[in-house]
PDBQT receptor file of N, H, CA, C and O in Angstrom, charges set to zero:
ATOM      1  N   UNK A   1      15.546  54.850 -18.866  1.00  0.00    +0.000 N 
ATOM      2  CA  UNK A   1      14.866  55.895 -18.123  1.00  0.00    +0.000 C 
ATOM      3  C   UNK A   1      13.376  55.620 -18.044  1.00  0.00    +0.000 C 
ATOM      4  O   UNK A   1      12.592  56.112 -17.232  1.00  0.00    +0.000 OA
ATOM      5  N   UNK A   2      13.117  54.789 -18.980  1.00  0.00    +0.000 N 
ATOM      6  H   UNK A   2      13.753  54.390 -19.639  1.00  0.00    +0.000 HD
ATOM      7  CA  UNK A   2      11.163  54.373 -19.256  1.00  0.00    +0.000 C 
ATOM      8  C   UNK A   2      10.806  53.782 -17.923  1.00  0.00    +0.000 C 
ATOM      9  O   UNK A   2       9.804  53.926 -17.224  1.00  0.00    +0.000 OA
ATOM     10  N   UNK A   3      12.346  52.790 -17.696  1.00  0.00    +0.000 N 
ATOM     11  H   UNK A   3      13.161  52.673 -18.264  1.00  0.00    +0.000 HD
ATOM     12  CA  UNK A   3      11.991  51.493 -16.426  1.00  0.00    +0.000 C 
ATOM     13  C   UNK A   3      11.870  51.784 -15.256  1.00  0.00    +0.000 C 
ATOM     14  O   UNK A   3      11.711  51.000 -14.320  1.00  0.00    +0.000 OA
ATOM     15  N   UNK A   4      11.961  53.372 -15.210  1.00  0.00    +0.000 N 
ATOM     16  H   UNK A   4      12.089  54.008 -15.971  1.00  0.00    +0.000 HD
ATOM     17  CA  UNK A   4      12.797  53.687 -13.464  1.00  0.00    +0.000 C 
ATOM     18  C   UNK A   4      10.663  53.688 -13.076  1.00  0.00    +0.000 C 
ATOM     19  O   UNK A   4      10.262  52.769 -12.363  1.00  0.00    +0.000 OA
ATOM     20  N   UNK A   5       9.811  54.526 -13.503  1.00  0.00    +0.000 N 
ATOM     21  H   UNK A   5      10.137  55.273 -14.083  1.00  0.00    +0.000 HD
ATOM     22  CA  UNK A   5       8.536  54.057 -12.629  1.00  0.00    +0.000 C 
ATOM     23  C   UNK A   5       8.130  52.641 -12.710  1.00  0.00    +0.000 C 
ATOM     24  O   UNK A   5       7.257  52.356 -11.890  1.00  0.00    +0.000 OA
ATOM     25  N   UNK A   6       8.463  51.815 -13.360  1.00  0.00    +0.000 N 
ATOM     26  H   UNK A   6       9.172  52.046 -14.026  1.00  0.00    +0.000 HD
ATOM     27  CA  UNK A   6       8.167  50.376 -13.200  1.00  0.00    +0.000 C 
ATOM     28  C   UNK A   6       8.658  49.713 -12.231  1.00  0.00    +0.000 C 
ATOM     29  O   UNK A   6       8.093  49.036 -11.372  1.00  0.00    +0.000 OA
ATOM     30  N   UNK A   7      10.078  50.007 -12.462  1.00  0.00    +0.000 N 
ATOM     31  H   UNK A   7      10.537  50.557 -13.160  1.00  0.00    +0.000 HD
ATOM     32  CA  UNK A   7      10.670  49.416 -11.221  1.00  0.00    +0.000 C 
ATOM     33  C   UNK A   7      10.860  50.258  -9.402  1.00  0.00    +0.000 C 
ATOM     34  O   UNK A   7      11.477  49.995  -8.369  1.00  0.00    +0.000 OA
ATOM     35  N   UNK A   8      10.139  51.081  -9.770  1.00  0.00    +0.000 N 
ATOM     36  H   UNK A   8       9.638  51.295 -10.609  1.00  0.00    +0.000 HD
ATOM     37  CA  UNK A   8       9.818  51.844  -8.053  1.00  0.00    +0.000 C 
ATOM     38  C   UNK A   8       8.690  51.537  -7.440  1.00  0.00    +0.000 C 
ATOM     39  O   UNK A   8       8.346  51.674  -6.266  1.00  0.00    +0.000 OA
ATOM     40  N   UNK A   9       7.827  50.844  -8.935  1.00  0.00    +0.000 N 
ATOM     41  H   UNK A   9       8.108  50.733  -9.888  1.00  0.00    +0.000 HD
ATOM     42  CA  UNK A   9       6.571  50.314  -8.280  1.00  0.00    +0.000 C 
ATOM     43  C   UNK A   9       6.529  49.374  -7.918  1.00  0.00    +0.000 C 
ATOM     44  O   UNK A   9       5.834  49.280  -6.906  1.00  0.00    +0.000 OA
ATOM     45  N   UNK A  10       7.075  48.282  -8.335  1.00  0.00    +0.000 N 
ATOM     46  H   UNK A  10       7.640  48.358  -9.156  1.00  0.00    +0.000 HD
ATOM     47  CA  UNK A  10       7.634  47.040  -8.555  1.00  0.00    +0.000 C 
ATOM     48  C   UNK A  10       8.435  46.980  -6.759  1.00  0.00    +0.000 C 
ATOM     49  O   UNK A  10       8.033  46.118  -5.977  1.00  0.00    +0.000 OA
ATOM     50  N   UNK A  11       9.376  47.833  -6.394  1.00  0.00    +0.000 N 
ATOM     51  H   UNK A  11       9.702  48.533  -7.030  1.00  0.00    +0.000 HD
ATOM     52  CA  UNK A  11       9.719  48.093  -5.711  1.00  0.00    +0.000 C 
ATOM     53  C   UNK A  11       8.886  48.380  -4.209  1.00  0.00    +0.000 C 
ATOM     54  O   UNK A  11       8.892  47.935  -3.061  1.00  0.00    +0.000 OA
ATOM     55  N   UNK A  12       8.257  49.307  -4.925  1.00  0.00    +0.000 N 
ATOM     56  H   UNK A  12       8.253  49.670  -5.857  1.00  0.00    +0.000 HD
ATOM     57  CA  UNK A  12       7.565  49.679  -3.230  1.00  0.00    +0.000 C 
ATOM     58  C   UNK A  12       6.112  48.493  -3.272  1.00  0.00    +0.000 C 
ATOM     59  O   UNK A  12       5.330  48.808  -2.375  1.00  0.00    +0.000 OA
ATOM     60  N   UNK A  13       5.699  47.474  -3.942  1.00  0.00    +0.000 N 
ATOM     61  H   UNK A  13       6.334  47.218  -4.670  1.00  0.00    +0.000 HD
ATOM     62  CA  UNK A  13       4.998  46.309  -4.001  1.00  0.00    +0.000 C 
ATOM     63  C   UNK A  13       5.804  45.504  -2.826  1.00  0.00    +0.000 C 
ATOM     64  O   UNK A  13       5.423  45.307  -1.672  1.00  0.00    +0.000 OA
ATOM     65  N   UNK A  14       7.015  45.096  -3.441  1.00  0.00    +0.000 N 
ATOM     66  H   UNK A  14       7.325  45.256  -4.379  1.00  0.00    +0.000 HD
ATOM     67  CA  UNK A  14       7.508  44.514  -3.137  1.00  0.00    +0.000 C 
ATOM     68  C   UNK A  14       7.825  44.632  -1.458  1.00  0.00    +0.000 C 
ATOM     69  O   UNK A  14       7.317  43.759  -0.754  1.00  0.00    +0.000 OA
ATOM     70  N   UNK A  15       8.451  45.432  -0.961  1.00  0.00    +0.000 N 
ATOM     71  H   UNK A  15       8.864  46.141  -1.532  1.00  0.00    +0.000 HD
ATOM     72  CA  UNK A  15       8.330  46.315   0.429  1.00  0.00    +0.000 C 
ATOM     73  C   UNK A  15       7.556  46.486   1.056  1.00  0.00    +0.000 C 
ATOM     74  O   UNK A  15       7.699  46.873   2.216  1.00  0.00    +0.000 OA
ATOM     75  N   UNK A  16       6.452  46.253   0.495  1.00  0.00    +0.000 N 
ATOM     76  H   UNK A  16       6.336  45.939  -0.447  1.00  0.00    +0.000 HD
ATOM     77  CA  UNK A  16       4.584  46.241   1.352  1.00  0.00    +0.000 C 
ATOM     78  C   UNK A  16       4.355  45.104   1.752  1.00  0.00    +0.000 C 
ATOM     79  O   UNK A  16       3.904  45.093   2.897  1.00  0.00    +0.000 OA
ATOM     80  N   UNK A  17       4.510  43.868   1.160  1.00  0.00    +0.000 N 
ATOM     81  H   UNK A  17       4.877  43.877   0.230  1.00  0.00    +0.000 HD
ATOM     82  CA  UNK A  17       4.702  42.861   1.025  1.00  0.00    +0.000 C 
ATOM     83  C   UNK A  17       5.946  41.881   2.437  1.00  0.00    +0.000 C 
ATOM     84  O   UNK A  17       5.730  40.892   3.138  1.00  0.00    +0.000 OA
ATOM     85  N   UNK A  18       7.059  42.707   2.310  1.00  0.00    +0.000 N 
ATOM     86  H   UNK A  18       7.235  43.510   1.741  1.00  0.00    +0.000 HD
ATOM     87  CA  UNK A  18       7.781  41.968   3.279  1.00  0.00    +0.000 C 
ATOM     88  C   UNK A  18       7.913  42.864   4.502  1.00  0.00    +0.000 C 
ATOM     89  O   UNK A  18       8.763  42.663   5.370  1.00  0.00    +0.000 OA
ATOM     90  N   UNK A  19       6.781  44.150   4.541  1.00  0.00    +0.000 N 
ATOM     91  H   UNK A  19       6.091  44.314   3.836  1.00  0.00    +0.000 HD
ATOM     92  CA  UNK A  19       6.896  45.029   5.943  1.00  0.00    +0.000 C 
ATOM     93  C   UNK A  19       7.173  44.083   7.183  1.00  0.00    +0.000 C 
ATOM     94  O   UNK A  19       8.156  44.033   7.922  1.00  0.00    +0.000 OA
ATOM     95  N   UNK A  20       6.027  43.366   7.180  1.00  0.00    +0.000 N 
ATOM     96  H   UNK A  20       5.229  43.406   6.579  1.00  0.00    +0.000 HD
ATOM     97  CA  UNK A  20       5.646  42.883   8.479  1.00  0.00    +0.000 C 
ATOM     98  C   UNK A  20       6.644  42.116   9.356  1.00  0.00    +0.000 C 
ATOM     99  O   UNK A  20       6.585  41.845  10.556  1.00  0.00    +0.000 OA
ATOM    100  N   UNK A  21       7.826  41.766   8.190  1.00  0.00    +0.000 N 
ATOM    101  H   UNK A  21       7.874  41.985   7.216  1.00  0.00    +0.000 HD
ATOM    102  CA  UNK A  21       8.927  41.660   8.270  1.00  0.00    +0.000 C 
ATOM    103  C   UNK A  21       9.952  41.890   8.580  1.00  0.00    +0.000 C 
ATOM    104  O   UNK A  21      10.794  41.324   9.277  1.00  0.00    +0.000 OA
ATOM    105  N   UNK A  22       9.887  43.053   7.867  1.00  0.00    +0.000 N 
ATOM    106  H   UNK A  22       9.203  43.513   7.300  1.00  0.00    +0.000 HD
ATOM    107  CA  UNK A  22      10.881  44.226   7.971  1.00  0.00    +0.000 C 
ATOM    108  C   UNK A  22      10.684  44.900   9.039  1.00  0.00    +0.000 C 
ATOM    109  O   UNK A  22      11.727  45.413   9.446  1.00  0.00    +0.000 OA
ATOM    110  N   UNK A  23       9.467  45.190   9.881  1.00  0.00    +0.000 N 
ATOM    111  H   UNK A  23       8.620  44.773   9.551  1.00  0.00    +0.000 HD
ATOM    112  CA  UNK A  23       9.726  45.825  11.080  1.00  0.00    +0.000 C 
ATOM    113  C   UNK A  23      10.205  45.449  12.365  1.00  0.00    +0.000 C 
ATOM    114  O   UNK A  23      10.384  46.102  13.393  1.00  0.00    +0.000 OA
ATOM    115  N   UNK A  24      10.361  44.330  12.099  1.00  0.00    +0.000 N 
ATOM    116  H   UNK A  24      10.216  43.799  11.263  1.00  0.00    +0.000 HD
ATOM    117  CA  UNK A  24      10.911  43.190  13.350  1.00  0.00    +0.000 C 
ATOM    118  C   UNK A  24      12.458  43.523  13.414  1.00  0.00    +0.000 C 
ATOM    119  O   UNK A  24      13.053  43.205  14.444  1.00  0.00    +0.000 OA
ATOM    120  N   UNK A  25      13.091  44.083  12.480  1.00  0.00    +0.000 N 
ATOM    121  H   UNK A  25      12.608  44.341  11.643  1.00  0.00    +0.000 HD
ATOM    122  CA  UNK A  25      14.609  44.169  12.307  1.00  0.00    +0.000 C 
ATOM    123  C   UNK A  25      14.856  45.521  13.211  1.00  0.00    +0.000 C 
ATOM    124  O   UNK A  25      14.055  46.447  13.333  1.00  0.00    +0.000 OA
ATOM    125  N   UNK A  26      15.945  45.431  13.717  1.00  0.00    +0.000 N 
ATOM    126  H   UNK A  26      16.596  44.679  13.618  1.00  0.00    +0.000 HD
ATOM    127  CA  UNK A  26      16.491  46.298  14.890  1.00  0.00    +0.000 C 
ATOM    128  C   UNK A  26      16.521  47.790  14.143  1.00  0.00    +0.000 C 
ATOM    129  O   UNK A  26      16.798  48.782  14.818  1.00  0.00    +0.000 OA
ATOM    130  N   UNK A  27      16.286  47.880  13.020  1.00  0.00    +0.000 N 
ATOM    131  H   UNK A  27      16.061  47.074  12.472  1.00  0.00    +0.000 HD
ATOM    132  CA  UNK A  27      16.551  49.502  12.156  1.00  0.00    +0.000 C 
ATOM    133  C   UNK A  27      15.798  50.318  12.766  1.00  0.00    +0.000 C 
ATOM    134  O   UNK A  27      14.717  49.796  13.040  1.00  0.00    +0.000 OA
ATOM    135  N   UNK A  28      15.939  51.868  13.257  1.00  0.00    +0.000 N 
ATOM    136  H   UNK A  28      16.817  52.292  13.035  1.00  0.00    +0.000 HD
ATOM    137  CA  UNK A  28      15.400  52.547  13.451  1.00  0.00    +0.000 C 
ATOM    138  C   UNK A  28      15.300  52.483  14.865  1.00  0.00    +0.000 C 
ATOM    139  O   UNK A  28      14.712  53.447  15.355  1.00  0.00    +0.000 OA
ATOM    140  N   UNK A  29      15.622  51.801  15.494  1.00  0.00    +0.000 N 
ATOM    141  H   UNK A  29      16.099  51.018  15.095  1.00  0.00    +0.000 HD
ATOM    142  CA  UNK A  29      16.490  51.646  17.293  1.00  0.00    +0.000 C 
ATOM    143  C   UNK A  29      17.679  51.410  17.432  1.00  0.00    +0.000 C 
ATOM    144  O   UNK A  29      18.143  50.848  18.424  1.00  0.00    +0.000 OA
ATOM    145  N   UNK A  30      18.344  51.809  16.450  1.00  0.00    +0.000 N 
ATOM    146  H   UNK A  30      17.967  52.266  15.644  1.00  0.00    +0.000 HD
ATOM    147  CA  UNK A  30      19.735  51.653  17.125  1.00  0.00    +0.000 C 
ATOM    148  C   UNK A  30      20.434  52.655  17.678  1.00  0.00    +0.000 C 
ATOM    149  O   UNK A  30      20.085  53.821  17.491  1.00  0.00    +0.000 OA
ATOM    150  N   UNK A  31      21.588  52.314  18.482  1.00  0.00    +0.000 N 
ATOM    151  H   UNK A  31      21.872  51.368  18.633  1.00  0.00    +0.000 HD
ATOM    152  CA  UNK A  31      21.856  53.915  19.394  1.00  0.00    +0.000 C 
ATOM    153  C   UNK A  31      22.461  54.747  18.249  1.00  0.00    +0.000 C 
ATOM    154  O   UNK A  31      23.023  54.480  17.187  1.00  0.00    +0.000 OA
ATOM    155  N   UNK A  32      22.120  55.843  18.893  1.00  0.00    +0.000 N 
ATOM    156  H   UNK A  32      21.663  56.060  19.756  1.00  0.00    +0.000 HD
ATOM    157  CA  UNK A  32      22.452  57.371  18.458  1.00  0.00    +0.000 C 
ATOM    158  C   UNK A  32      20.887  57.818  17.288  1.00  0.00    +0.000 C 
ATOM    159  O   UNK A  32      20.791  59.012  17.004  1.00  0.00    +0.000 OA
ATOM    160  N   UNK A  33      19.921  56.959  16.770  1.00  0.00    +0.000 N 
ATOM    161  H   UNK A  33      20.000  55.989  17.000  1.00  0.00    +0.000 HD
ATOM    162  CA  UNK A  33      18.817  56.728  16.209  1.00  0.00    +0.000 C 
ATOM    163  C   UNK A  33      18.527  58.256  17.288  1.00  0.00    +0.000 C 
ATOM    164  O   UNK A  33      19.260  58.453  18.258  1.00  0.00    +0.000 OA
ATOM    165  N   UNK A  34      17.535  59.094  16.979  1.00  0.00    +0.000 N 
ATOM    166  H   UNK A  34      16.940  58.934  16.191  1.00  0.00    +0.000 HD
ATOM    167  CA  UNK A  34      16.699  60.421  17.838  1.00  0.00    +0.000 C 
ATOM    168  C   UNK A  34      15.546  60.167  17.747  1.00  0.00    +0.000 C 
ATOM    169  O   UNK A  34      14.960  60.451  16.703  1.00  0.00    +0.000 OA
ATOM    170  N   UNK A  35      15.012  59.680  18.596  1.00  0.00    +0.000 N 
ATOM    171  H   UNK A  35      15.488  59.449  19.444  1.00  0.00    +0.000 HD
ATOM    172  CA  UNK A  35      13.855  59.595  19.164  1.00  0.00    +0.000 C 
ATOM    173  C   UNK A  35      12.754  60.381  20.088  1.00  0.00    +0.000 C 
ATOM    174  O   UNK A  35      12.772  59.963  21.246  1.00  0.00    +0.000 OA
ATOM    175  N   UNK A  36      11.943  61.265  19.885  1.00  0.00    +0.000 N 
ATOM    176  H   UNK A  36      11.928  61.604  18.945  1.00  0.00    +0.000 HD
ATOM    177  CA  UNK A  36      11.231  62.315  20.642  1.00  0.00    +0.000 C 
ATOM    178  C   UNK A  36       9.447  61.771  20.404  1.00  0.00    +0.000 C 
ATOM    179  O   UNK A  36       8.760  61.641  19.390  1.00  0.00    +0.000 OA
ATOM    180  N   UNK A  37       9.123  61.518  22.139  1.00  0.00    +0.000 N 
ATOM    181  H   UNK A  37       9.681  61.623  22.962  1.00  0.00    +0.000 HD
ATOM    182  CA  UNK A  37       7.973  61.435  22.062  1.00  0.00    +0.000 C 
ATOM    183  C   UNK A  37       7.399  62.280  22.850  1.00  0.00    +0.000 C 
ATOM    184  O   UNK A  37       8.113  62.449  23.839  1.00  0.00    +0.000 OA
ATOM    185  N   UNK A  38       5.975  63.199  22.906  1.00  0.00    +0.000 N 
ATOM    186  H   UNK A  38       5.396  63.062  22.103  1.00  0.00    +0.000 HD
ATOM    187  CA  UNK A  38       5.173  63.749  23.944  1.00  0.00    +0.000 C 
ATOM    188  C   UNK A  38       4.248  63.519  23.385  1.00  0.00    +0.000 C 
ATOM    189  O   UNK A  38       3.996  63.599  22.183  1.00  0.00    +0.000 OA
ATOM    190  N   UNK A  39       3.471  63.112  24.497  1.00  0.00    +0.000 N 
ATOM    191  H   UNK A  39       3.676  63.047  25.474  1.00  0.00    +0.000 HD
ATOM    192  CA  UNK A  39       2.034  63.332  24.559  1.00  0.00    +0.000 C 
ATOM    193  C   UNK A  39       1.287  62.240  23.281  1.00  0.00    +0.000 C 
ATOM    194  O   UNK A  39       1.396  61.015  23.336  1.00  0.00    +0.000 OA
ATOM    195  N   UNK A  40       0.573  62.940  22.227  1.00  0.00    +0.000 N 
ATOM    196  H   UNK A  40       0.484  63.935  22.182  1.00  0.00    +0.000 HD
ATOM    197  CA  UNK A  40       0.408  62.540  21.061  1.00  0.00    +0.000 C 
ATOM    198  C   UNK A  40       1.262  62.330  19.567  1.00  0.00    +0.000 C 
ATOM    199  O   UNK A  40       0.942  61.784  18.511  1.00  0.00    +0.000 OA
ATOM    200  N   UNK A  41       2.529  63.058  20.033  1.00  0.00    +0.000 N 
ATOM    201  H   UNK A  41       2.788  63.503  20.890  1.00  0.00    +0.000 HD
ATOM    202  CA  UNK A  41       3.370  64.046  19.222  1.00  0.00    +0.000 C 
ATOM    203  C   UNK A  41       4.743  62.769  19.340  1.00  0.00    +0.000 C 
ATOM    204  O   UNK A  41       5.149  62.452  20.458  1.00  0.00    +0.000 OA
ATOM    205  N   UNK A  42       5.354  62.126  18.053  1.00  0.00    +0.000 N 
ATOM    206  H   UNK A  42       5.024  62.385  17.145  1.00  0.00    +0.000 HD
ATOM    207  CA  UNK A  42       6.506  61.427  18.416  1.00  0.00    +0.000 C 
ATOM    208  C   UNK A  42       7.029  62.291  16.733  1.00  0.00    +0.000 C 
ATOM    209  O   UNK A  42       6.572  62.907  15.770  1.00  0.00    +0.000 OA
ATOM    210  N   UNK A  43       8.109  61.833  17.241  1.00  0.00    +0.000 N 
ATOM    211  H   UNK A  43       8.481  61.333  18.023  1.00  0.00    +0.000 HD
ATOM    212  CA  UNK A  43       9.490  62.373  16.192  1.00  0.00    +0.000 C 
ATOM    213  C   UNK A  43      10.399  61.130  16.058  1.00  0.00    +0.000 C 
ATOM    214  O   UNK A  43      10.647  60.414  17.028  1.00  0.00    +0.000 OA
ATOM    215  N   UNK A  44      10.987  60.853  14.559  1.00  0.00    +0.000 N 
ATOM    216  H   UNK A  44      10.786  61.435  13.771  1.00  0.00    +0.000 HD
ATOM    217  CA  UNK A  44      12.246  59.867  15.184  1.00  0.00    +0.000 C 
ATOM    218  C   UNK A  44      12.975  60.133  13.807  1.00  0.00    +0.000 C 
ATOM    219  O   UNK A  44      12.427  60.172  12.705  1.00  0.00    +0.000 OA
ATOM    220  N   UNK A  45      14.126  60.282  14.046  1.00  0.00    +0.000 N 
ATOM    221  H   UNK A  45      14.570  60.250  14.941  1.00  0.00    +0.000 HD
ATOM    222  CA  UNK A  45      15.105  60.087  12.956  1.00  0.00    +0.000 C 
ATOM    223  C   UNK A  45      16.192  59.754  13.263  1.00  0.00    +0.000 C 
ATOM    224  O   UNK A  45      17.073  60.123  14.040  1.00  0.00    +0.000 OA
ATOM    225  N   UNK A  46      15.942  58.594  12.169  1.00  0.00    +0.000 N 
ATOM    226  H   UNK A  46      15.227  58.294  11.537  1.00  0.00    +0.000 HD
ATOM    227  CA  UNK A  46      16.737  57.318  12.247  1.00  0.00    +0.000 C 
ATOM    228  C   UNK A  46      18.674  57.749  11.813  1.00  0.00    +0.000 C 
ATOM    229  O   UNK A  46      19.199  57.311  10.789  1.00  0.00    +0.000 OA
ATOM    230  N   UNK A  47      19.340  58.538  12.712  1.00  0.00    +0.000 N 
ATOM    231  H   UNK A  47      18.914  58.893  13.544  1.00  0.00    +0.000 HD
ATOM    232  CA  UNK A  47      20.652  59.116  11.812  1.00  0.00    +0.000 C 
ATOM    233  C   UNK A  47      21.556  57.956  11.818  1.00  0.00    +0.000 C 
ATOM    234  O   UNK A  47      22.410  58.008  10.932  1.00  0.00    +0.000 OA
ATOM    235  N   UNK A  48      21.598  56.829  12.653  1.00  0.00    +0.000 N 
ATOM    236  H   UNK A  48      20.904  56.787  13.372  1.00  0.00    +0.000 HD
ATOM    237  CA  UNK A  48      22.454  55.978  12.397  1.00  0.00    +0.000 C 
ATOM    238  C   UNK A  48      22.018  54.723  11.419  1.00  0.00    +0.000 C 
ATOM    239  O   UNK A  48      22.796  54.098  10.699  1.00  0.00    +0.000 OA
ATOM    240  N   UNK A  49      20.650  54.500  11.550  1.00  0.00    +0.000 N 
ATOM    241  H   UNK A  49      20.018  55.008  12.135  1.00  0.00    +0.000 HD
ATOM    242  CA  UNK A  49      20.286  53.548  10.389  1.00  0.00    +0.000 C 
ATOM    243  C   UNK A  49      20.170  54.132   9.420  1.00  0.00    +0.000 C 
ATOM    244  O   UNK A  49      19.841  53.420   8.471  1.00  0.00    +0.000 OA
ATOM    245  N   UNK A  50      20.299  55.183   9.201  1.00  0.00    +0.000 N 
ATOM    246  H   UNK A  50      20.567  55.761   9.972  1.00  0.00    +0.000 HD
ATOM    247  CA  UNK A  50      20.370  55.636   7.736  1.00  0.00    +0.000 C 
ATOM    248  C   UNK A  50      21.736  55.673   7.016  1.00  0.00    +0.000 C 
ATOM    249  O   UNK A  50      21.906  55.476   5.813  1.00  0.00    +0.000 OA
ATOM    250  N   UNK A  51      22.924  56.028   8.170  1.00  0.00    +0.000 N 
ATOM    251  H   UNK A  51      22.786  56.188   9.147  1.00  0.00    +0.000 HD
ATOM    252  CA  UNK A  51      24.014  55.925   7.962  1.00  0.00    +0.000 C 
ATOM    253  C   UNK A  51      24.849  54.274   7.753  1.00  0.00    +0.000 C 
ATOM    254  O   UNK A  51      25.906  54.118   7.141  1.00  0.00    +0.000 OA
ATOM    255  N   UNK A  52      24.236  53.433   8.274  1.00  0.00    +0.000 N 
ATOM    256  H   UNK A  52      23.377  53.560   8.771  1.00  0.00    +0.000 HD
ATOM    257  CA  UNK A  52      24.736  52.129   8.294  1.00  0.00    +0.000 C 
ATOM    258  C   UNK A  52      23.782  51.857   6.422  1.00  0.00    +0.000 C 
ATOM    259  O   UNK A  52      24.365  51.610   5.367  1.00  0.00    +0.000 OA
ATOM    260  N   UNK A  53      22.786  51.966   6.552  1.00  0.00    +0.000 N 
ATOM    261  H   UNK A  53      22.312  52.167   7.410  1.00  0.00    +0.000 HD
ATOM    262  CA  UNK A  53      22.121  51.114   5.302  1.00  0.00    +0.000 C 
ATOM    263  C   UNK A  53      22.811  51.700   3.892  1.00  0.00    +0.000 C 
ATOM    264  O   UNK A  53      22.940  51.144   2.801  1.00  0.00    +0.000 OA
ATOM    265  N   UNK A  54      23.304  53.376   4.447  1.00  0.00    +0.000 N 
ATOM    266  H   UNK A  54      23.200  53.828   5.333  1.00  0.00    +0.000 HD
ATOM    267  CA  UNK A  54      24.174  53.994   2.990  1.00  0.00    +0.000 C 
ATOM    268  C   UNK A  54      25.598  53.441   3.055  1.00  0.00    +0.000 C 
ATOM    269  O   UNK A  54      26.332  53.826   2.145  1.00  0.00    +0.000 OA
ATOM    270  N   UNK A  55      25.977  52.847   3.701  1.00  0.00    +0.000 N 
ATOM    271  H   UNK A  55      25.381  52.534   4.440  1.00  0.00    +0.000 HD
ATOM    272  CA  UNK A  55      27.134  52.330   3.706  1.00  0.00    +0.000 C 
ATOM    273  C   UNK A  55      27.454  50.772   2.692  1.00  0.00    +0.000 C 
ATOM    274  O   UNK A  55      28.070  50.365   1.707  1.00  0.00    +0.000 OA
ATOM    275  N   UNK A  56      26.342  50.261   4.005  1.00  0.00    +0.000 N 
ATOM    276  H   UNK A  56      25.842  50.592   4.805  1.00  0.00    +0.000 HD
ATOM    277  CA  UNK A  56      26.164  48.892   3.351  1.00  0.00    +0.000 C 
ATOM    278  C   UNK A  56      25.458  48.568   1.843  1.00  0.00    +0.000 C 
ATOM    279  O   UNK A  56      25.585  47.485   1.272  1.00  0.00    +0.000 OA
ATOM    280  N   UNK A  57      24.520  49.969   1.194  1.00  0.00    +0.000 N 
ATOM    281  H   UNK A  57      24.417  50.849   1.658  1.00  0.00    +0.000 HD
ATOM    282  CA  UNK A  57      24.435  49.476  -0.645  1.00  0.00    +0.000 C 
ATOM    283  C   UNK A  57      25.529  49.899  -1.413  1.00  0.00    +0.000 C 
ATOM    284  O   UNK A  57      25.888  49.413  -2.486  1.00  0.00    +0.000 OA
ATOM    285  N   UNK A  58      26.206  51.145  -0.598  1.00  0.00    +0.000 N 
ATOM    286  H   UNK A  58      25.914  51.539   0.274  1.00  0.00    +0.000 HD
ATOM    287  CA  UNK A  58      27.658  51.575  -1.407  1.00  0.00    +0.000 C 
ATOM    288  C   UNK A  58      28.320  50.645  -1.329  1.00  0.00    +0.000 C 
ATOM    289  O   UNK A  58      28.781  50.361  -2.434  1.00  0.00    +0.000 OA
ATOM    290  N   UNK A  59      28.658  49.921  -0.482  1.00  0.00    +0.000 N 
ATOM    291  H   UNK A  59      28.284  50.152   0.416  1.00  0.00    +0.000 HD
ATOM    292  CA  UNK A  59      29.538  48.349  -0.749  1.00  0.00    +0.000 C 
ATOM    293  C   UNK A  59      29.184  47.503  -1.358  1.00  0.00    +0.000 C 
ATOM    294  O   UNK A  59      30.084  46.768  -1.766  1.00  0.00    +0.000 OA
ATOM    295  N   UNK A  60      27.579  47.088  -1.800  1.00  0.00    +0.000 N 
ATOM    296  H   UNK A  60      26.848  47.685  -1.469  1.00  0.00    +0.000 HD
ATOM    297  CA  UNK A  60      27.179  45.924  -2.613  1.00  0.00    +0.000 C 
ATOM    298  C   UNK A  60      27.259  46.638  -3.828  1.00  0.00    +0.000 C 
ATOM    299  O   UNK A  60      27.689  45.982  -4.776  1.00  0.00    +0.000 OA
ATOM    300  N   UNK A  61      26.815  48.360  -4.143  1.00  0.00    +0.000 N 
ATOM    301  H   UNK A  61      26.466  48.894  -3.373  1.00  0.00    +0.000 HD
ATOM    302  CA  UNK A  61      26.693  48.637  -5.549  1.00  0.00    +0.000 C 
ATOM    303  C   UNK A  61      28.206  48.659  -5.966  1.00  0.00    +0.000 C 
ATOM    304  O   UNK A  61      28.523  48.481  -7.142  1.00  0.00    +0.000 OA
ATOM    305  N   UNK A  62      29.005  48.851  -5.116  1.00  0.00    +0.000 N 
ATOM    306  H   UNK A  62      28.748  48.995  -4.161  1.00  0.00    +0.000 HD
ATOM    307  CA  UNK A  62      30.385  49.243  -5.658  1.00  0.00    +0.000 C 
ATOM    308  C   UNK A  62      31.171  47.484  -6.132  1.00  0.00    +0.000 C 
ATOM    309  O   UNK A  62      31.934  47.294  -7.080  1.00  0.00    +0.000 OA
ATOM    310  N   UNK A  63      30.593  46.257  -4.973  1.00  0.00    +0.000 N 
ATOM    311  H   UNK A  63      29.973  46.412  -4.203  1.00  0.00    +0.000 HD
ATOM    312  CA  UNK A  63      30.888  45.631  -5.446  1.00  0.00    +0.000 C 
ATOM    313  C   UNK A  63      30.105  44.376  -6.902  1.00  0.00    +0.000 C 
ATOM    314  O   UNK A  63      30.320  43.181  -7.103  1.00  0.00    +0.000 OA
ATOM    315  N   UNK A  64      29.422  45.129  -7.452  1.00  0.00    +0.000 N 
ATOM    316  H   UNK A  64      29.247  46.100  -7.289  1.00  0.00    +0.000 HD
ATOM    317  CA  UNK A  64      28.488  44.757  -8.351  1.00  0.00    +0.000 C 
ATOM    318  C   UNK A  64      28.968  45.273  -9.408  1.00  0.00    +0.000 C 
ATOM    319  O   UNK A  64      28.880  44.673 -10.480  1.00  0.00    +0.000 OA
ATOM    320  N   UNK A  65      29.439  46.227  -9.324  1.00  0.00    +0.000 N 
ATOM    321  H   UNK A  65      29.510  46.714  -8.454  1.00  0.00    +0.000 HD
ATOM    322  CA  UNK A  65      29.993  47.343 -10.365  1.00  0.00    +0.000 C 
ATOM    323  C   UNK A  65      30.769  47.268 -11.126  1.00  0.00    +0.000 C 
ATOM    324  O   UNK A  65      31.046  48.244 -11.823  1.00  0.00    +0.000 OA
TER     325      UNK A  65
């Protein structure tokens, strides 16, 4: 329980690090994704990349497990 802020920091380092990266990947445009822009004002929530990425660690944690 000591490790969990070490390793979230460790974590979100790490993720800062390979953004520039990471934003090039199709996540967060894929269809059914909600997207709302006006004016100055955008909205987006991501319901299918969120649904694909919980899928895909429940299969690596389950198969790790």
């Amino acid at each position: 329980m000591h490790n969990l802020p070490i390793g979230t920091g460790i974590g979100l380092v790490v993720a800062g690090w390979l953004y520039p990266y990471l934003k090039q990947l199709p996540f967060g445009k894929l269809p059914g994704d909600i997207a709302f822009k006006s004016g100055d004002i955008s909205f987006i929530f991501p319901v299918v990349t969120c649904t694909v990425i919980s899928i895909v660690l429940s299969i690596i944690l389950n198969l790790l497990r």
